[in-house]
C-alpha positions as CSV (number, residue, x, y, z in Angstrom):
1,X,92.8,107.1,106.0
2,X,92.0,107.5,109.4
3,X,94.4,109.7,111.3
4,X,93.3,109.7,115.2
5,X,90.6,112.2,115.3
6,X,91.4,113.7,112.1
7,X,91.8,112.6,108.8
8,X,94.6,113.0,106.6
9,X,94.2,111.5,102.8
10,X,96.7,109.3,101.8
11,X,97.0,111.2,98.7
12,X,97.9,114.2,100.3
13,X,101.3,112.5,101.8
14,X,102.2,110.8,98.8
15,X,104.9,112.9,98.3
16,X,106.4,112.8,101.7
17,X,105.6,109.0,102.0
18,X,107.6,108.5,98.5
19,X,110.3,109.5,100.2
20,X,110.1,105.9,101.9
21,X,112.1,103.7,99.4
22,X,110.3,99.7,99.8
23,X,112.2,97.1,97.6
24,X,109.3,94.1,96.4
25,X,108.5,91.9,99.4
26,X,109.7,93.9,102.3
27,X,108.3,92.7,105.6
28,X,106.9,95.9,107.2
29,X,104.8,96.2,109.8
30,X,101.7,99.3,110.2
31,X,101.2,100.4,114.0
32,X,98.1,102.0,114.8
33,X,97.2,101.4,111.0
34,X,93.7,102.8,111.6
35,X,91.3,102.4,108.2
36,X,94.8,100.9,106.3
37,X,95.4,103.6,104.3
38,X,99.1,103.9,104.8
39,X,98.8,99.6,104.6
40,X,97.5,100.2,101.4
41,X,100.1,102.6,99.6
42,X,102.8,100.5,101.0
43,X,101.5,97.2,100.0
44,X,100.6,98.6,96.2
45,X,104.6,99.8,96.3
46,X,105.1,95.9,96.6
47,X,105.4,95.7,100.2
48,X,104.6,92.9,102.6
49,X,102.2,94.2,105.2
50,X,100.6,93.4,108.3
51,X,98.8,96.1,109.9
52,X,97.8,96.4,114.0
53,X,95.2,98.7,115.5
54,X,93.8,99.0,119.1
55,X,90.7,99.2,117.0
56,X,88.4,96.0,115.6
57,X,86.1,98.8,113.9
58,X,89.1,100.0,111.7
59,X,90.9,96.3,112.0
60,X,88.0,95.4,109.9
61,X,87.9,98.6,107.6
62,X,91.5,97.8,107.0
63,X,91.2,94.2,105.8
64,X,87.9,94.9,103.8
65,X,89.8,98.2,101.8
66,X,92.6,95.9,101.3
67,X,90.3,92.8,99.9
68,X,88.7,95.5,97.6
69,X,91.3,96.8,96.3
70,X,93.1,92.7,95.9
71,X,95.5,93.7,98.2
72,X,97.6,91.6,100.4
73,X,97.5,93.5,103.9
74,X,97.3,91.0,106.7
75,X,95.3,93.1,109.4
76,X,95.0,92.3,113.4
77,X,93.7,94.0,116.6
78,X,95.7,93.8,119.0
79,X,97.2,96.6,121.4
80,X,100.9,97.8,121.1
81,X,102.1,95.4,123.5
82,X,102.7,92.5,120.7
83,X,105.2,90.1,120.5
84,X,106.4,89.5,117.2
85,X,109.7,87.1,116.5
86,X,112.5,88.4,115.9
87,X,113.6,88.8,112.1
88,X,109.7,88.9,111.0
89,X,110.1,92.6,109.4
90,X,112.4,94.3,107.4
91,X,110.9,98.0,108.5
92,X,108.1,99.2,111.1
93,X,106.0,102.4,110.4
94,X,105.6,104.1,113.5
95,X,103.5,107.3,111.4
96,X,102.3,109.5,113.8
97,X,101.8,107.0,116.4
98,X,104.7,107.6,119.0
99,X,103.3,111.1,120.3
100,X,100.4,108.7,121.1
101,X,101.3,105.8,123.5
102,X,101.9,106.3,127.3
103,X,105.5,104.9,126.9
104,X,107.3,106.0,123.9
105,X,110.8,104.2,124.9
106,X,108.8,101.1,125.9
107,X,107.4,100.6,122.1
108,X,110.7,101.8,121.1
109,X,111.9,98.6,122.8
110,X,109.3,96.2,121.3
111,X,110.2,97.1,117.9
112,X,114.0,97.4,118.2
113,X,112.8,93.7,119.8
114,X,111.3,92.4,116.7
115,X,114.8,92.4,114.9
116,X,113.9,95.3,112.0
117,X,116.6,97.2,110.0
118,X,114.3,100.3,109.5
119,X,111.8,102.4,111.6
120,X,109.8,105.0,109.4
121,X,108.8,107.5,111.9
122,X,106.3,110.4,111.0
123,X,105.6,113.0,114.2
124,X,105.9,116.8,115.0
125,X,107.3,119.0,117.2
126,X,104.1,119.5,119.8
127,X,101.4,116.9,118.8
128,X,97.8,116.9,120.1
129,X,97.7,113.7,121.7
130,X,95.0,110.7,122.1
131,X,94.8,107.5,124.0
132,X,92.5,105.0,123.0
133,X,90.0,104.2,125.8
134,X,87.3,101.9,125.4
135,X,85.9,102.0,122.4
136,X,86.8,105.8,121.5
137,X,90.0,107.9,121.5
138,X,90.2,110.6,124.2
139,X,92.3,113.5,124.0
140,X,95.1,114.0,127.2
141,X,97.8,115.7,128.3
142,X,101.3,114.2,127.9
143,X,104.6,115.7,127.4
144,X,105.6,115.7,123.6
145,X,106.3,119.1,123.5
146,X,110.2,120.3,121.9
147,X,111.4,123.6,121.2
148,X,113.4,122.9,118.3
149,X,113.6,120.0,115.3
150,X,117.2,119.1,116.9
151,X,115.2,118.3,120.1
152,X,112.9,116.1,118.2
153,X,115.9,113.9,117.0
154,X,117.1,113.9,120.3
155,X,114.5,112.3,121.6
156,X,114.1,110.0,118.5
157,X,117.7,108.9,118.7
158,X,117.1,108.1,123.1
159,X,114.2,106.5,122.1
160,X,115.9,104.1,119.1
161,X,119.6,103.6,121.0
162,X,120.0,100.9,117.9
163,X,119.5,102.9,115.4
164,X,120.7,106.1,113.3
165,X,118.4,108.5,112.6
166,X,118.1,110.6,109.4
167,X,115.6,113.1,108.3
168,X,113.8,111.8,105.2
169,X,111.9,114.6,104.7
170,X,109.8,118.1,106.6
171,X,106.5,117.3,105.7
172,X,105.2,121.2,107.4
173,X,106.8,123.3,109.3
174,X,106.6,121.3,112.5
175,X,106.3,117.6,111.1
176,X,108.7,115.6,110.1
177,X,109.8,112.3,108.7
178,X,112.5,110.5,110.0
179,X,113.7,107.1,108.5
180,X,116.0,105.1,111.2
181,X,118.7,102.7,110.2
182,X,120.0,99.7,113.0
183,X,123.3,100.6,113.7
184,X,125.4,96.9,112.8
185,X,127.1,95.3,115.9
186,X,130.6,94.4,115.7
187,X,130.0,90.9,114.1
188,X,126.7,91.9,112.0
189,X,129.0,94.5,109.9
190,X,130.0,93.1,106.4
191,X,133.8,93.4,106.2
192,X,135.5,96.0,104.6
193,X,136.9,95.8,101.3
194,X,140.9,96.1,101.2
């Protein structure tokens, strides 16, 4: 699949991605889904998927992969500033796509917004970073630059205040996979057994 000015086979992160436990019908929404690869393995593991891209090009590839292969993958372009109701996903993949925006916490926001219990979150230490201008992808200079992994999750846990963050899985020696759980409020917690 398409993996901002790279590529990245699917097949080649099946192992890591494994690592993403999907129960049948889980609501999970693909940011920045490019060509729908990712949209693809999940929805053959059973998941629900609808897929977004900044991209109608690979909006299109997405739907048309998924049709072929008689997969359900709803697929939409729209930028990262959607507005989804709250409770429509179970889990958001935000795979390699943070390092990417202009505002990390602000898209942290939107999906904490759309009432998920999961964020699967794929990124690295330093990341060569793109923004999507136009109709191409442009390489610039932002700060997602850490020293260490512990500075990573850091940032990840600032960025997702509502959630606790565990390490799924190093995928290299600076990437990482992160799965993050919403922390339960004080009346969303079942009650404890006596």
């Amino acid at each position: 699949g398409c993996y901002l000015k790279g590529t990245i086979r699917v097949d080649d992160r099946a192992a890591n991605l494994d690592a993403c436990s999907i129960e049948e019908n889980e609501r999970i929404l693909d940011l920045g889904c490019g060509a729908g690869g990712l949209s693809r393995y999940f929805a053959r593991r059973g998941g629900l998927v609808t897929a977004i891209d900044c991209d109608r090009q690979l909006v299109e590839q997405t739907r048309l992969l998924a049709n072929l292969a008689e997969l359900k993958v709803e697929a939409y372009t729209c930028d990262l500033e959607f507005d989804f109701p709250e409770g429509t996903f179970d889990t958001v993949l935000a795979l390699g796509i943070l390092p990417n925006v202009s505002d990390p916490k602000n898209l942290a926001d939107m999906i904490e917004k759309t009432g998920c219990q999961r964020v699967i979150v794929e990124c690295g230490i330093n990341e060569i970073n793109y923004r999507w201008q136009g109709s191409e992808y442009h390489k610039v200079h932002v700060a997602w630059a850490f020293s260490h992994s512990q500075d990573l999750q850091d940032y990840l846990q600032f960025l997702f205040q509502g959630f606790s963050l565990r390490e799924l899985k190093r995928t290299s020696d600076k990437r990482f996979l992160f799965a993050l759980t919403r922390k339960c409020g004080k009346n969303d917690c079942p009650a404890e057994a006596s």
